[in-house]
N, C-alpha and C positions, 0 to 999 in steps of 0.2 A: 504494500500500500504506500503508495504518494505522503510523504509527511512534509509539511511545508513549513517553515520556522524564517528566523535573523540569525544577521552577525550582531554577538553579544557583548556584553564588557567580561573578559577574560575570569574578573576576581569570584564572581558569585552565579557564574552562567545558568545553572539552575531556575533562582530566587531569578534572572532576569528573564527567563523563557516563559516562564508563569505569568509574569508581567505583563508579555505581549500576546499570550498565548500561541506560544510558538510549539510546533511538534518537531522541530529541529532546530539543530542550534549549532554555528561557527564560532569559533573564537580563534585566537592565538595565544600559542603556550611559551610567548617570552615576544622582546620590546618589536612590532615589526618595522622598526628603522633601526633596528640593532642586529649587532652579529653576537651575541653572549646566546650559548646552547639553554635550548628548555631545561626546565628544573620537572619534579613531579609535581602534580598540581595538587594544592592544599585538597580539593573535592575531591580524586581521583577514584577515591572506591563510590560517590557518588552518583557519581558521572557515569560511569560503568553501569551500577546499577538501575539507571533512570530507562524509561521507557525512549528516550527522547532519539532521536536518529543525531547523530553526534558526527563534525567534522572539522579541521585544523584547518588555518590559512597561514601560510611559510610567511615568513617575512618578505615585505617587500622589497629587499636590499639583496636578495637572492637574483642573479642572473648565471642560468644555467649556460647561456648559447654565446656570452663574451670571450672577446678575444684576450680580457687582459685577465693575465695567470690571478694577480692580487683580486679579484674577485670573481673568477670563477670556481677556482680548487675549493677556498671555503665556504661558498656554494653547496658546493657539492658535497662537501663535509656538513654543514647546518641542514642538507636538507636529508641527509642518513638520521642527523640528528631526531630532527623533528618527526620523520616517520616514525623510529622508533619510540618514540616521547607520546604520539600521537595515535598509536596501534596498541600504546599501556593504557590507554582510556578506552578503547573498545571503538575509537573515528573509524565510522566508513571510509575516510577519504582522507586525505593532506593535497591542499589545493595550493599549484604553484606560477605563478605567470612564466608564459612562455618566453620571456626574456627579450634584447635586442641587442643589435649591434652598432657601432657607427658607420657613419653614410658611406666612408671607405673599403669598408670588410664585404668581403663574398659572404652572401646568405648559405652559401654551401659550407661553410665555416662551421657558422653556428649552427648547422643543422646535425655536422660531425661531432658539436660538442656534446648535444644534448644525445644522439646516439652513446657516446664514451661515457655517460650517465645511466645509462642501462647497462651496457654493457660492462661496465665494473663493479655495478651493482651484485650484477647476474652468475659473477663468479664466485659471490659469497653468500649465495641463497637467495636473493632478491629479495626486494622491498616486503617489509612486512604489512605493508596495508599498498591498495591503489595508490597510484601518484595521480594528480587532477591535475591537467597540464589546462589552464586558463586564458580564452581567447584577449585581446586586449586594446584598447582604446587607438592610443599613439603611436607614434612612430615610424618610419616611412621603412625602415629596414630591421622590424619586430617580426620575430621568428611565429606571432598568433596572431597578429592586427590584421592582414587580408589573406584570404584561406586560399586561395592561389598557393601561397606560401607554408600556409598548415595543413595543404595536401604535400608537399612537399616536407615537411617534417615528417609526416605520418609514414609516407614513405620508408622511410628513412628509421621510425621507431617503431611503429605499427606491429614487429613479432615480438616485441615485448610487450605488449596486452598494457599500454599507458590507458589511464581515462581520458574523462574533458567533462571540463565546467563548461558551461556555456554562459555568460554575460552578457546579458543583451543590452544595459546601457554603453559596454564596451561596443559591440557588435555596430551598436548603431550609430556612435560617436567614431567607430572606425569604419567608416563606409560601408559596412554589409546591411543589405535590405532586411529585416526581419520574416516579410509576407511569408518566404519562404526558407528561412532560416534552419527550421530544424530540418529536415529533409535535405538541406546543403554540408550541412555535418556531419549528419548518419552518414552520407556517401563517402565523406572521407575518411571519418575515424572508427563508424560500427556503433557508436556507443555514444550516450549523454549522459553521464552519472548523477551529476548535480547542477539545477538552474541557478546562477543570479539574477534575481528579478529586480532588476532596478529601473526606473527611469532615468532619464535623461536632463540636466538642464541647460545642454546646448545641443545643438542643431549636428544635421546627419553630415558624417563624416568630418566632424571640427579637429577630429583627436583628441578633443579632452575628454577627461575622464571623470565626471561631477556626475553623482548622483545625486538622484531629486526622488522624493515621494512619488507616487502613483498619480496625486493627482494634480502636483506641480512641476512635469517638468515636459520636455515635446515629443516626447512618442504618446500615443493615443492607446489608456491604462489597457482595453481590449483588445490589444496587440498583442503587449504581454503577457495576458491574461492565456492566450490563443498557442501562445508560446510552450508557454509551461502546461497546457493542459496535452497539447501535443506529445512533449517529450518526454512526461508521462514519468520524469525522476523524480527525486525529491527537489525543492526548491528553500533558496535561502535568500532571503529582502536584507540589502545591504545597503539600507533609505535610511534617513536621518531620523533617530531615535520616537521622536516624541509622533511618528505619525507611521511608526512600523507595526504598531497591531492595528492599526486601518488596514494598511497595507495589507495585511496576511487576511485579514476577514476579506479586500476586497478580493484576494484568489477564492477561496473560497466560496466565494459566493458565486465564485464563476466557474464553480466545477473542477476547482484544483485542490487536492488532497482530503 
């Protein structure tokens, strides 16, 4: 069954899921503009035990697909981290952007690096939970911002069984139409684990990356709605707090989870 929840505040994620009435719940298990390894989390035999469908987002200072060594080795090291930190709480998932490059690097680059990511993994038993490799807003040479590109990764990692998040304020701040969105990414990647149901509060194809509530920003909220009932995952609203259990009732009320 579809459980549809928020990205929560890390300290109490429980007591804040009840709040919104969320049946899932994101957080992050250490700073996500920091590179310091997760700790166990004060809840963790809570968490574990809670009905709630439960998943991690990597830090944002994670870039798998760069060329420069000082930030991608310990990458790669945070994000072993974090899976494992994040497979101790019982997470479906550890969600990671799919990174970028500068305007001078071959995308074929990046594409090897995020490959050397499986493939080092895979030699020591592999990931203990799915990896959610996360579409993304910006960037003109981001290894998930146009799927031209992330057929071309999948490529590339596709026998190592990665997931995807799918982001649709990313999606639609990075040029991809929504109409038919999911059916553009089943073909590439097989699979949609987890929605980000966000709006938008700039315009299609800006590359920013601003979400907005459901009912302030410029995707039309029954698009979304269409989105996530399609893809038929669980879904997580990553909207600005005080108008995220709107949010989650308005799926809801539209036939999502």
């Amino acid at each position: 069954m579809t459980s549809v929840g928020a990205h929560v505040d890390s300290a109490d994620p429980l007591s804040a899921a009840a709040a919104v009435g969320a049946g899932a719940i994101q957080f992050f298990l250490a700073d996500p503009q920091g590179w310091k390894a997760p700790v166990e989390h004060p809840l963790a035999a809570d968490i574990r035990a809670s009905d709630l469908a439960v998943y991690v987002h990597a830090p944002y200072v994670l870039n798998l697909a760069t060329m420069n060594n000082r930030v991608r080795i310990p990458s790669r090291k945070l994000l072993g981290q974090h899976a494992t930190a994040a497979a101790s709480i019982g997470a479906k998932g550890l969600i990671v952007h799919g990174g970028h490059l500068t305007a001078k690097d071959d995308p074929k680059d990046g594409i090897a690096n995020w490959r050397k990511v499986f493939e080092r993994v895979q030699e020591s038993g592999g990931f203990e939970l799915p990896i959610l490799i996360e579409n993304t807003a910006g960037g003109d040479n981001a290894m998930a911002r146009r799927f031209d590109r992330l057929a071309q990764l999948w490529d590339a990692i596709g026998e190592f069984d990665p997931g995807f998040c799918l982001d649709t304020c990313h999606a639609f701040a990075g040029g991809e139409d929504l109409g038919d969105i999911v059916d553009r990414v089943l073909a590439i990647t097989g699979r949609i684990d987890l929605i980000h149901a966000n709006n938008s509060r700039d315009t299609f194809d800006s590359g920013a990356d601003r979400h907005a509530n459901f009912g302030a920003g410029t995707i039309d909220p029954e698009v979304i709605a269409s989105v996530c009932a399609k893809a038929g995952s669980d879904v997580v609203v990553e909207t600005p707090g005080d108008g995220q259990a709107e949010d989650i009732a308005y799926l809801r009320d539209h036939g999502v989870g």
